[in-house]
C-alpha positions as CSV (number, residue, x, y, z in Angstrom):
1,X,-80.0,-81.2,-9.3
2,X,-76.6,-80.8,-10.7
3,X,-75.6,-76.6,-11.0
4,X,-73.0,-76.1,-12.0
5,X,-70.9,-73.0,-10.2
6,X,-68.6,-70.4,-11.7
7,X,-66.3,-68.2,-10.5
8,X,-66.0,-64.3,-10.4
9,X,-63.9,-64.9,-14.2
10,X,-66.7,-67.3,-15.3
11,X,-64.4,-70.3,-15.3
12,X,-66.7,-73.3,-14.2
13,X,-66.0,-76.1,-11.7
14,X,-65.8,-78.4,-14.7
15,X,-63.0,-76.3,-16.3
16,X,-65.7,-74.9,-19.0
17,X,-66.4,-71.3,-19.3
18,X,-69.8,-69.8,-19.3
19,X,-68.0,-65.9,-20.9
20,X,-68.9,-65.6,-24.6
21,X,-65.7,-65.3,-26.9
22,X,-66.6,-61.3,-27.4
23,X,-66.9,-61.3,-23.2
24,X,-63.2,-63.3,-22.9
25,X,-61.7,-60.6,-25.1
26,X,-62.9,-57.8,-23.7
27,X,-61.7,-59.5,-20.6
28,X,-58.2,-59.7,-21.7
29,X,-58.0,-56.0,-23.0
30,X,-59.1,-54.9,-19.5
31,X,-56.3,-57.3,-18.3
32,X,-53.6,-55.5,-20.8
33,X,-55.1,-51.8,-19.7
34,X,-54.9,-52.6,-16.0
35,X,-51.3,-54.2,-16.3
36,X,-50.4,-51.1,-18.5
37,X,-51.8,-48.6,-16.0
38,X,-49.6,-51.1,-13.0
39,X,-46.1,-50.3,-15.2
40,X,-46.7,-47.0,-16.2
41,X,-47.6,-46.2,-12.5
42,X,-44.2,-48.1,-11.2
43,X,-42.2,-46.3,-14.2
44,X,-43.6,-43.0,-12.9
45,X,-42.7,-44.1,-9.1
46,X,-39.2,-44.6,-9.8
47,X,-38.5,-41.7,-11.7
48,X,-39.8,-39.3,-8.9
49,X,-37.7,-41.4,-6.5
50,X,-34.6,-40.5,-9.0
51,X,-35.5,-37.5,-8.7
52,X,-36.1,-36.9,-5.2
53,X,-32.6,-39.1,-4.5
54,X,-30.5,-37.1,-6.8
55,X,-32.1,-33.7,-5.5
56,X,-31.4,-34.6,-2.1
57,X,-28.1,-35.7,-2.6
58,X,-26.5,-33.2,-5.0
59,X,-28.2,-29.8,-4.8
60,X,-26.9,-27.9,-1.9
61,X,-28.3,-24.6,-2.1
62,X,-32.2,-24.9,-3.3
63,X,-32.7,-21.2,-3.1
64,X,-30.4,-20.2,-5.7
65,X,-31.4,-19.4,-8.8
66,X,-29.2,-21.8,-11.2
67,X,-27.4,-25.3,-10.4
68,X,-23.8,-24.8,-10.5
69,X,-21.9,-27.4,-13.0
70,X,-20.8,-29.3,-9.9
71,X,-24.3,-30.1,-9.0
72,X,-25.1,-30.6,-12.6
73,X,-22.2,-33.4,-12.9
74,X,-23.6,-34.8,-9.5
75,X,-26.8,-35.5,-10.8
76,X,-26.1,-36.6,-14.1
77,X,-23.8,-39.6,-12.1
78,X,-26.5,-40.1,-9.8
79,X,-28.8,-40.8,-12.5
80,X,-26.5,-42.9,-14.6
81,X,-25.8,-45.1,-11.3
82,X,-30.0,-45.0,-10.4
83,X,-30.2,-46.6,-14.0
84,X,-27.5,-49.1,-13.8
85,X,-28.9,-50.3,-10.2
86,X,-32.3,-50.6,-12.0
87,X,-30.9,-52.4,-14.9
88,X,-29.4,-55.1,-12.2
89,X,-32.5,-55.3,-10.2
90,X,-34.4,-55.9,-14.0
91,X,-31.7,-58.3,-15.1
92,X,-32.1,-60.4,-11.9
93,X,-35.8,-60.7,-11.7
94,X,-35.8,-61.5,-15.7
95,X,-33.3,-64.2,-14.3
96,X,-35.3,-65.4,-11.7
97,X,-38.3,-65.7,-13.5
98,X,-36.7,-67.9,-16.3
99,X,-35.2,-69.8,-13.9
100,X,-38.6,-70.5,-12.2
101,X,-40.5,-71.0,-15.3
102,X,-37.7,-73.6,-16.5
103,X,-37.9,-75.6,-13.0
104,X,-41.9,-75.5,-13.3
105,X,-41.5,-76.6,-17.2
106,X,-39.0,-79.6,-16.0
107,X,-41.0,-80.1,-13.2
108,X,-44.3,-80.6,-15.6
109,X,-42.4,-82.5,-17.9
110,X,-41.2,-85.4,-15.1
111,X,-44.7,-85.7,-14.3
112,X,-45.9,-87.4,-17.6
């Protein structure tokens, strides 16, 4: 008796697939939604922390009315310096995932 087993994406032991071509793509749209969902989720993360940072930082009297210009100024600076730290974290994980993706490519390409 030879069964053949399949894991929870229906990828079997053999390397076949038992999902029908209609099942895989449904399969990957659910990927793309979920991974949509994950960014939009993070996006919305570090704007409230922005916020939060910038409110906490640069507006002194809360129980006023109106910000004064002063506070205004603060946090339009601490927003463009939020953004330029986020640009640098971006830039270096871009970096380091090109660099990994060259080593594994070079690393793949020794082996044959």
């Amino acid at each position: 008796m030879n069964a053949e087993s399949f894991d929870a994406f229906g990828q079997s032991s053999s390397g076949t697939s038992s999902l029908h071509p209609s099942d895989a793509v449904k399969m990957q749209d659910l990927i793309q939604a979920i991974e949509t969902s994950v960014q939009l989720e993070s996006q919305m993360n570090i704007i409230k922390n922005m916020n939060q940072k910038c409110f906490e930082r640069c507006i002194y009297k809360p129980s006023s009315s109106s910000i004064s210009n002063g506070e205004r100024q603060c946090i339009a600076k601490c927003m463009d310096r939020f953004q330029d730290g986020l640009k640098v974290v971006n830039q270096t994980i871009m970096q380091r995932a090109k660099a990994e993706a060259d080593a594994m490519h070079h690393s793949a390409g020794m082996s044959h």
